[in-house]
C-alpha angles and dihedrals in degrees: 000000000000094000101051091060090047086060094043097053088049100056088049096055097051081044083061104040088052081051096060099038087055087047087052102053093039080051088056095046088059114043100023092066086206108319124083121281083213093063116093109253131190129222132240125159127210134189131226134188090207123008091185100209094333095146130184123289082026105142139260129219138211112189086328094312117113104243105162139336142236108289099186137349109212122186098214098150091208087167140318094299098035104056103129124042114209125185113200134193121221130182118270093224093052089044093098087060088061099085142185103279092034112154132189142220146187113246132189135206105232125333097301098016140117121311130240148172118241125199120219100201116225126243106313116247085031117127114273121255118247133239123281093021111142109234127219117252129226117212108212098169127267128243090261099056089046087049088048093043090044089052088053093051092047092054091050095050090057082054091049087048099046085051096062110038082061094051081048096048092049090051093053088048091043107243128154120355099301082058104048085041083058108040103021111086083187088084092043095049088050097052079051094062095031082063098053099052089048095060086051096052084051105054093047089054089057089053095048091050078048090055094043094058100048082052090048093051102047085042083055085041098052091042089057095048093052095049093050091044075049094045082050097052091246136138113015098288084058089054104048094044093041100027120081099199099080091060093052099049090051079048091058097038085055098043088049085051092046084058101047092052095054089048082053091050091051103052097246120157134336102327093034092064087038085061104030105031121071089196092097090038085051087049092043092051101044085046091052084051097054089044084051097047091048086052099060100038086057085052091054101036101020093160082056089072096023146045133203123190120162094196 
């Protein structure tokens, strides 16, 4: 009898000990998101504003290793960006990685996968953080906003598309510029000739920059040949710029004027008294007065001066 509870109590010690050891491991499925429950880990908190799904024991990455998991997921609403606190464990021996400057992010598997934190290291050499430091968050978008973003775009896109399959529908009936440009040859057969005439316009132009030039050239030949007829003394121009004798004939003319003018200044001969004395200007205008004057007096008593008779 004795032994048979002996056997009994034994059975259900190593039962209990096998429970322990299964709640331990499911425990540590749990809550060790892939790493022991038996490793040191250090502490760091961060703050979201939505964790979308993100549950405790969830893991945490460090440049795609497992380093840690979600410890706790608080709601605390400290304001509209700090809505969920989230405290995370992380691996003593990565903890010197986690740098002054670290930031975190939610990450997903997939589109619609599991959620996990993943850790952006700091600059590298930089002091550690300590435990217990809440670390900024960066907010990379989640799938719902890309979905979101993805529906407007497509929506935009159908627009797009409508758009233009009525533009399209009016240029095959014709309608507006875009149309008759389409469906007119008028415009075609225009630019056709516009073209032409262009290339004519063109070549003409090219004949006429020919004919310049060659202007332009006998006209630089012709100057040369009369500079250098000038350079020789020869031709007229030649003379009058070479030849002295010009110069001193227009010196003497105006030496001969100079003293004529003086002579008329003076008041010497004939022209000089024209010029200089009133006594003719004084005879010429007393004798304009009398003419005057005999004028009138025929106009008044004509028979005075003349005399009709017809027999």
């Amino acid at each position: 009898m004795k032994n048979t509870i002996g056997v009994r109590w034994g059975n259900l010690r190593v039962g209990i000990l096998l429970t322990i050891v299964i709640i331990l491991l499911f425990w540590a499925s749990l809550m060790g998101g892939g790493t022991s429950i038996f490793q040191s880990k250090g502490k760091f908190v961060c703050y979201f504003k939505n964790i979308n799904g993100l549950l405790t024991g969830s893991p945490v990455w460090l440049a795609g290793v497992e380093v840690g998991n979600v410890k706790s997921v608080e709601f605390v609403n400290l304001d509209s960006l700090r809505q969920i606190k989230v405290v995370c464990k992380v691996r003593w021996s990565v903890w010197h990685v986690l740098t002054v400057g670290t930031k975190v992010q939610l990450g997903t598997i997939g589109l619609i996968g599991d959620k996990y934190i993943e850790i952006m290291p700091g600059p590298v050499g930089g002091p550690p953080i300590k435990e217990w430091d809440v670390l900024p968050t960066h907010d990379p978008g989640d799938a719902s906003s890309m979905f979101q973003a993805g529906e407007e775009a497509l929506h935009k896109a159908g627009d797009l598309v409508a758009n233009i399959d009525t533009l399209l529908g009016r240029m095959n009936r014709g309608e507006g510029t875009l149309g008759q440009i389409a469906t007119n040859d008028e415009l075609y057969i225009k630019l056709t000739a516009l073209s032409a005439n262009l290339g004519l316009l063109v070549k003409d132009l090219q004949n006429n920059q020919e004919r310049l030039i060659g202007s332009i050239e006998r006209m630089s030949n012709s100057i040369a040949d009369l500079a250098e007829q000038v350079n020789e003394n020869k031709g007229t121009l030649g003379k009058i710029i070479t030849d002295p004798q010009l110069y001193d004939n227009l010196a003497l003319s105006t030496a001969r004027l100079d003293t004529i003018m003086s002579k008329i200044n003076h008041a010497e001969g004939s022209m000089g008294m024209l010029v200089n004395d009133t006594a003719l200007y004084v005879e010429v205008t007393n004798l304009m007065v009398r003419v005057n004057n005999l004028i009138t007096d025929i106009e008044k008593n004509p028979r005075k001066y003349f005399k009709f008779s017809v027999f």
